[in-house]
TITOR-434715 format. One record per residue: residue number from 0; residue in three letters; y negated, x, z negated of N, C-alpha, C, O in turn. Coordinates in nm, 3 decimals. Example, Ala and Ser with C-alpha at 12.3 -4.5 7.8 and 13.67 -1.06 7.14 Angstrom:
! TITOR-434715
num residu n_north n_east n_up ca_north ca_east ca_up c_north c_east c_up o_north o_east o_up
0 ALA 0.569 1.319 -0.780 0.450 1.230 -0.780 0.330 1.320 -0.780 0.332 1.424 -0.846
1 SER 0.225 1.285 -0.708 0.106 1.367 -0.714 -0.003 1.290 -0.787 -0.114 1.341 -0.804
! end
This chain:
! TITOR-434715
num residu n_north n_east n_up ca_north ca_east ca_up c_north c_east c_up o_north o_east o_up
0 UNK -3.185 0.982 -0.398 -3.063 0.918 -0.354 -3.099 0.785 -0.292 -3.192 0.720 -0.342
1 UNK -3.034 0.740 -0.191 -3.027 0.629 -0.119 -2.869 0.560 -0.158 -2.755 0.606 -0.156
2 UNK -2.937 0.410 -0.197 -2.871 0.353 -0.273 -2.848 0.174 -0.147 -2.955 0.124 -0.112
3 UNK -2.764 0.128 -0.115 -2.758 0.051 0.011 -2.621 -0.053 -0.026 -2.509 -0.004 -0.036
4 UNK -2.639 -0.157 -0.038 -2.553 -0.252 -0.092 -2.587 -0.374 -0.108 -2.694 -0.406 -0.161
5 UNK -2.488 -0.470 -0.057 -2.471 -0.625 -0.016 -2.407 -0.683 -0.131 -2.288 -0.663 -0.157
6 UNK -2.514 -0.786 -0.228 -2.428 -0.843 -0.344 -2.400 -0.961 -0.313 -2.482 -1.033 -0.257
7 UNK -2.259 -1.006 -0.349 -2.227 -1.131 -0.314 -2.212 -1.222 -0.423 -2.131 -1.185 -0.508
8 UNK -2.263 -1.319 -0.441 -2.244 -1.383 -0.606 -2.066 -1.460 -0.602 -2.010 -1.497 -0.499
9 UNK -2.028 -1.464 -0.690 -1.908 -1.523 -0.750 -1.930 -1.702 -0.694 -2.020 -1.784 -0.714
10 UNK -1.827 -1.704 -0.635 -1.840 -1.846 -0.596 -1.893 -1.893 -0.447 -1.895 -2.004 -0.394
11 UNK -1.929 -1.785 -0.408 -2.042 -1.838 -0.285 -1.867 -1.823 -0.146 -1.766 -1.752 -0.141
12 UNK -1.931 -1.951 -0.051 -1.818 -1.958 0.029 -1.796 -1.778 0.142 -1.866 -1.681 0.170
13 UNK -1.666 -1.824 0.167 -1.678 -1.705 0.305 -1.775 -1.697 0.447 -1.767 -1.627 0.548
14 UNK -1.844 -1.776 0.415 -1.977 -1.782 0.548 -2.027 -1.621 0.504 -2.124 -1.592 0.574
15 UNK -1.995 -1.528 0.425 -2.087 -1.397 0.462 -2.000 -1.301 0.490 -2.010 -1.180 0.467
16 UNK -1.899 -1.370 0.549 -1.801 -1.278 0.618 -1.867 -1.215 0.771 -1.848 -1.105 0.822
17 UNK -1.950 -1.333 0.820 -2.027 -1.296 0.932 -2.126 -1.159 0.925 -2.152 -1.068 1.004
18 UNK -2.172 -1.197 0.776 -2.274 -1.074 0.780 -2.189 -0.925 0.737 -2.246 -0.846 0.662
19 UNK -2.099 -0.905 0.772 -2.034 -0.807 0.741 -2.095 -0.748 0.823 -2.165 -0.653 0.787
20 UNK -2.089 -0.783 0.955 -2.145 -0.673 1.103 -2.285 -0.658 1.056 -2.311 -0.538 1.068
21 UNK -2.411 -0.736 0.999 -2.525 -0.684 1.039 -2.523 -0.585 0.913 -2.592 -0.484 0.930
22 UNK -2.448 -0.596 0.773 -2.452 -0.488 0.648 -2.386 -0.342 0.768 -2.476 -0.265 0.800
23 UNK -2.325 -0.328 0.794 -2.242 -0.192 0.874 -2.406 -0.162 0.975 -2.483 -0.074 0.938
24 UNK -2.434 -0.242 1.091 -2.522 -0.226 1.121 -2.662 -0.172 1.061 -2.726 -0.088 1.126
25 UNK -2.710 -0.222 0.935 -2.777 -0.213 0.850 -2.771 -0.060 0.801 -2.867 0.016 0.795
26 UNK -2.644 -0.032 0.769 -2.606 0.091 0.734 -2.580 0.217 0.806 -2.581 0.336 0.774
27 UNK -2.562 0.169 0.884 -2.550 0.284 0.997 -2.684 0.331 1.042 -2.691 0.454 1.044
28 UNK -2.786 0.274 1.076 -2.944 0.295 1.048 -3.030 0.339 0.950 -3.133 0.405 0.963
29 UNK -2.967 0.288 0.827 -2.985 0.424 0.707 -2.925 0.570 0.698 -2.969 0.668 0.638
30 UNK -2.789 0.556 0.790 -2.746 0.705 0.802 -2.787 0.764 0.876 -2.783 0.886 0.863
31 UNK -2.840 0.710 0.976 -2.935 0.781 1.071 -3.044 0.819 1.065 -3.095 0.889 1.153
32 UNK -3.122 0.770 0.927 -3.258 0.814 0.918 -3.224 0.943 0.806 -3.298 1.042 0.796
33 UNK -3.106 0.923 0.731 -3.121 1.061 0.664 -3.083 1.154 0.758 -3.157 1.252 0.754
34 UNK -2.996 1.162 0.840 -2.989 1.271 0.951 -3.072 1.351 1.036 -3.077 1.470 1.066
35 UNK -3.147 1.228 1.071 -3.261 1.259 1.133 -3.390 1.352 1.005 -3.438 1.464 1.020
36 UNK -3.408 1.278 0.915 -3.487 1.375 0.801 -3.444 1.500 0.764 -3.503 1.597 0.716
37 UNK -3.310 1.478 0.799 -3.224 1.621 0.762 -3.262 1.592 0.562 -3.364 1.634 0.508
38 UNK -3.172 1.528 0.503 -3.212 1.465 0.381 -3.098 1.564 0.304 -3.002 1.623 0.353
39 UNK -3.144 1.560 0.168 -3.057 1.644 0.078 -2.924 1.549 0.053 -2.813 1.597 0.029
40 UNK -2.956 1.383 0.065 -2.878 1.294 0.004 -2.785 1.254 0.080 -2.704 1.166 0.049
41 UNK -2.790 1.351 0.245 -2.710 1.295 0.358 -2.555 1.298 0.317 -2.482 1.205 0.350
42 UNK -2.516 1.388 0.257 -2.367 1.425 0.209 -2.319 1.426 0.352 -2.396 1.408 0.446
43 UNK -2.184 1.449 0.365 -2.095 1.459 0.488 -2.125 1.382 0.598 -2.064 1.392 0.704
44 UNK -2.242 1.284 0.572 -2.291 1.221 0.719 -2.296 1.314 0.830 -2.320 1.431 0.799
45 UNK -2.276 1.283 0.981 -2.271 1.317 1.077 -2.302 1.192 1.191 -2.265 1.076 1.171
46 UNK -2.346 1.218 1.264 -2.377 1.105 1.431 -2.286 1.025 1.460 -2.302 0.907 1.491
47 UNK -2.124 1.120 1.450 -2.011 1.020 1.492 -1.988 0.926 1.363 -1.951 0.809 1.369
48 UNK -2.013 0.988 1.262 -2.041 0.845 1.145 -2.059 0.689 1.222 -1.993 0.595 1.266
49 UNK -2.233 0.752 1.197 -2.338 0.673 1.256 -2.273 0.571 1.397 -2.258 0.450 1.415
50 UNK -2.256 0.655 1.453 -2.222 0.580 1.614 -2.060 0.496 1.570 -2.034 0.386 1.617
51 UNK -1.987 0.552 1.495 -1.850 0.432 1.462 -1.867 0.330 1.391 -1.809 0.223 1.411
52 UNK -1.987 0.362 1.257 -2.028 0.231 1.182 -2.108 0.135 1.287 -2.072 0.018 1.279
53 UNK -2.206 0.160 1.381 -2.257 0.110 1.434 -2.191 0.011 1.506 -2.208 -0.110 1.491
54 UNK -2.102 0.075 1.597 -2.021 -0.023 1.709 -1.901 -0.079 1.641 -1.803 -0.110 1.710
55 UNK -1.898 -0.105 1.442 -1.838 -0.166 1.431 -1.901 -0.301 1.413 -1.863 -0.418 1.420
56 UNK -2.022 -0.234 1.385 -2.139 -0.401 1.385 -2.191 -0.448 1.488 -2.297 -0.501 1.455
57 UNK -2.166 -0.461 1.647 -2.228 -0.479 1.734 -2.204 -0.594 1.726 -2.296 -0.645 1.788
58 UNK -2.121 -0.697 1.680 -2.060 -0.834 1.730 -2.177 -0.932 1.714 -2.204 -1.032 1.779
59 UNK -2.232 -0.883 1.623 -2.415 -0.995 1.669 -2.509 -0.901 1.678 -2.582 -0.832 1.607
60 UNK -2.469 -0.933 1.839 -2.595 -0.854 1.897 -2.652 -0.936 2.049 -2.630 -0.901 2.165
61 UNK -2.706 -1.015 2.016 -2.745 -1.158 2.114 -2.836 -1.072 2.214 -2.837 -1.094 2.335
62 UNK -2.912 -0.974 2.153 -3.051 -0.939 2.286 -2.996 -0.765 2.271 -3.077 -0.673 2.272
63 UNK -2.897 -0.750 2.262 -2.860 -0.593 2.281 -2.882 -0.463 2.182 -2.827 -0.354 2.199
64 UNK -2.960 -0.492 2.093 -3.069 -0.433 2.009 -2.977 -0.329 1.942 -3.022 -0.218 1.913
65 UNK -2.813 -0.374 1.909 -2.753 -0.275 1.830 -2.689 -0.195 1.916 -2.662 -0.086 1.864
66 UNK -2.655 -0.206 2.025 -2.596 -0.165 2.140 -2.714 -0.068 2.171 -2.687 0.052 2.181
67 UNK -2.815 -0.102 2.184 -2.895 0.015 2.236 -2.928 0.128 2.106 -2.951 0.248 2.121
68 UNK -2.925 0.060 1.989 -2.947 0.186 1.908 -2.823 0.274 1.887 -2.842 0.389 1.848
69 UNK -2.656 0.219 1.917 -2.562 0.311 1.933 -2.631 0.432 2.079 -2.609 0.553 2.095
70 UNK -2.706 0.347 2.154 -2.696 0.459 2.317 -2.819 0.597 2.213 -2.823 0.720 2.216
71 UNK -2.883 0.511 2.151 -2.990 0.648 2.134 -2.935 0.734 2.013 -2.968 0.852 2.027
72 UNK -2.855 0.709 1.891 -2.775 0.755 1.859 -2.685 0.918 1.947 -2.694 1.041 1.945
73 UNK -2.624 0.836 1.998 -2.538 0.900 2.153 -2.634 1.044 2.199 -2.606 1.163 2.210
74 UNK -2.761 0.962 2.218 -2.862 1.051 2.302 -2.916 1.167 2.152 -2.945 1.286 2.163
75 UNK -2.915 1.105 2.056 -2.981 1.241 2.001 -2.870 1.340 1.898 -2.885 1.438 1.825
76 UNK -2.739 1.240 1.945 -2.661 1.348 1.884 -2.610 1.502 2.016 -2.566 1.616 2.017
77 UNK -2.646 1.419 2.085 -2.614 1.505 2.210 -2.729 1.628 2.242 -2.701 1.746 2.266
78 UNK -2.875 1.562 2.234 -2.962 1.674 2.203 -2.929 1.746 2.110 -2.875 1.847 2.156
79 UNK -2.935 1.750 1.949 -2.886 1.840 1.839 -2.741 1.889 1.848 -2.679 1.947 1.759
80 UNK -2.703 1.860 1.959 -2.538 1.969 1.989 -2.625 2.077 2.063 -2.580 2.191 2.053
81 UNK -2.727 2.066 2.128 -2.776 2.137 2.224 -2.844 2.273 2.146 -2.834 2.392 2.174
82 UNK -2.910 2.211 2.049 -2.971 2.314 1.971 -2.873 2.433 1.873 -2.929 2.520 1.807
! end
């Protein structure tokens, strides 16, 4: 089992409201690697998962980096429709 979680301590200000996007981001890249492994632990994961969590975390994305892993996303869910 893959286990994936952001602890926030009691007290700490709302400054990690920002990191909300890179945890989704974060996560959406773990769903993609069980997909890709074809993992026992994937449960109901699917690409369009992957690709909606993703582009909900794009908002820091200064050099493109999450933006392009939604395009390859895109690209290999589109190959495995093929198969």
């Amino acid at each position: 089992m893959t286990v994936f979680y952001e602890v926030i301590p009691i007290g700490v200000s709302n400054d990690y409201v920002g990191k909300i996007d890179d945890f989704r981001c974060a996560s959406s890249v773990a769903m993609f690697g069980q997909l890709l492994r074809d993992s026992d632990f994937k449960g109901e994961a699917d690409y369009d998962q992957v690709i909606h969590l993703a582009k909900l975390g794009l908002a820091n994305d200064e050099h493109g980096y999450r933006k392009e892993f939604v395009r390859l996303v895109e690209l290999v869910k589109g190959i495995s429709a093929q198969e």
